[in-house]
C-alpha positions as CSV (number, residue, x, y, z in Angstrom):
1,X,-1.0,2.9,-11.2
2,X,-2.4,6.2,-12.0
3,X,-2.2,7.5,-8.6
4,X,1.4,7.4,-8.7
5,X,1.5,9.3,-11.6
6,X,0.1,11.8,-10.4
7,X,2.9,14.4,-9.2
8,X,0.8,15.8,-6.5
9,X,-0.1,12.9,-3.7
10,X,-2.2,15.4,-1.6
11,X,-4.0,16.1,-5.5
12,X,-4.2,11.9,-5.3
13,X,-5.5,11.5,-1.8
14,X,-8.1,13.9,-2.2
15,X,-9.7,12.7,-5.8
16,X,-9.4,9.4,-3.8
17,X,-11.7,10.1,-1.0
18,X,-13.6,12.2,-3.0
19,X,-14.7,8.9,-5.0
20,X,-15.5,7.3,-2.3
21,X,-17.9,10.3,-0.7
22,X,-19.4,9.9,-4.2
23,X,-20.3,6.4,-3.6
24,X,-17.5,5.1,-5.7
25,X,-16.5,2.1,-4.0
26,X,-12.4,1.5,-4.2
27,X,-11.3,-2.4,-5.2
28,X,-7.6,-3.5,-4.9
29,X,-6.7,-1.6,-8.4
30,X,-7.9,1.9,-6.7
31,X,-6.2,0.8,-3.2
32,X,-2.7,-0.6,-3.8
33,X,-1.6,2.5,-6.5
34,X,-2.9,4.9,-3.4
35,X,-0.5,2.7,-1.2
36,X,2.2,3.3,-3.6
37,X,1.7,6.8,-3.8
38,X,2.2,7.0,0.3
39,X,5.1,5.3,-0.2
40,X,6.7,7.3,-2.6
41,X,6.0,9.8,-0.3
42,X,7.8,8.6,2.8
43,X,4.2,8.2,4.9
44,X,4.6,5.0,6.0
45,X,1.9,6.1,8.5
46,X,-0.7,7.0,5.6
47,X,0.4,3.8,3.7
48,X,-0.4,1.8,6.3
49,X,-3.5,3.7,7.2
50,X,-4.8,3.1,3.9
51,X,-4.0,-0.6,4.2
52,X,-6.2,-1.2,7.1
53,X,-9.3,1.1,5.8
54,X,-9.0,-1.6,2.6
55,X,-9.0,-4.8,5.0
56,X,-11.7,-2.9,6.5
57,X,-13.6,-2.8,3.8
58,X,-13.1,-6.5,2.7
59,X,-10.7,-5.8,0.0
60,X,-8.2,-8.7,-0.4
61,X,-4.6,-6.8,-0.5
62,X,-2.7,-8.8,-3.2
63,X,1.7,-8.4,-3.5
64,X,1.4,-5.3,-5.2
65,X,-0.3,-4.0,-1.9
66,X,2.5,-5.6,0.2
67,X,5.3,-4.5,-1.8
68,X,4.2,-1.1,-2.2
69,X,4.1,-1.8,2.3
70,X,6.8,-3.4,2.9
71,X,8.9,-0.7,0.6
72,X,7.1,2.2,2.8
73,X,8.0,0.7,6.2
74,X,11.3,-0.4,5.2
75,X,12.2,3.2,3.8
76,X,10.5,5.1,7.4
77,X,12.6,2.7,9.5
78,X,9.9,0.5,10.4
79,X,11.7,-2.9,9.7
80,X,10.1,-5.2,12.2
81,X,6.7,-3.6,10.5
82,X,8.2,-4.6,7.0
83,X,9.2,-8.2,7.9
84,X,5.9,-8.8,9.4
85,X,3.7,-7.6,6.3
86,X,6.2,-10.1,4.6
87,X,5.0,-13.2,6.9
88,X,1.6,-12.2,6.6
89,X,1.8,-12.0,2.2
90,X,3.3,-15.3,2.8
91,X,0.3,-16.4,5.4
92,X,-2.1,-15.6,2.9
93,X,-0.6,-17.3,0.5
94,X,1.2,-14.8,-1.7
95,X,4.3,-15.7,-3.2
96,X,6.8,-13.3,-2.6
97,X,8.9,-12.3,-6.0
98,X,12.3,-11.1,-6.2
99,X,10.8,-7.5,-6.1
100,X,9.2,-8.1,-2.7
101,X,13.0,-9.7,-1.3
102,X,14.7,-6.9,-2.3
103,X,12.4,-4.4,-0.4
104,X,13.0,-6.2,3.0
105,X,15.4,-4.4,5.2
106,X,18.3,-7.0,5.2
């Protein structure tokens, strides 16, 4: 979770693409803490942006990645976009943990 230590996310963003213009390919471990980061932002958008360029690149998101989403969407008013990241964790066959229930807009 590096990324989210990092008190500047556009700092974080950019080192992030700048890995991957240097050939560095990401893996869920680089992906999810960028996630997070766009979520402690409030970018929602970005989070989920990120999301897809991972699926796109055949990374398997694991329930840190749909946490990190679900708590994004939830927090930009996107709830029917939170509760279905939370089927599809569960479709994949993720088991949801009590952190995951309480980021669901209920």
């Amino acid at each position: 979770s590096g990324w989210q230590n990092v008190p500047n996310y556009q700092m974080a963003s950019e080192t992030f693409y700048m890995m991957q213009a240097a050939g560095i390919k990401p893996d869920v471990w680089t992906y999810s803490p960028m996630i997070g980061t766009y979520e402690k932002m409030g970018d929602w958008e970005k989070a989920l942006e990120v999301f897809e360029d991972m699926k796109n690149d055949g990374i398997v998101p694991n329930l840190i990645t749909y946490n990190s989403l679900i708590s994004a969407c939830a927090k930009g008013g996107q709830l029917l976009k939170a509760l279905r990241l939370f089927e599809e964790a569960k479709a994949s066959g993720l088991r949801p943990e009590v952190i995951t229930h309480n980021r669901l807009p209920y």
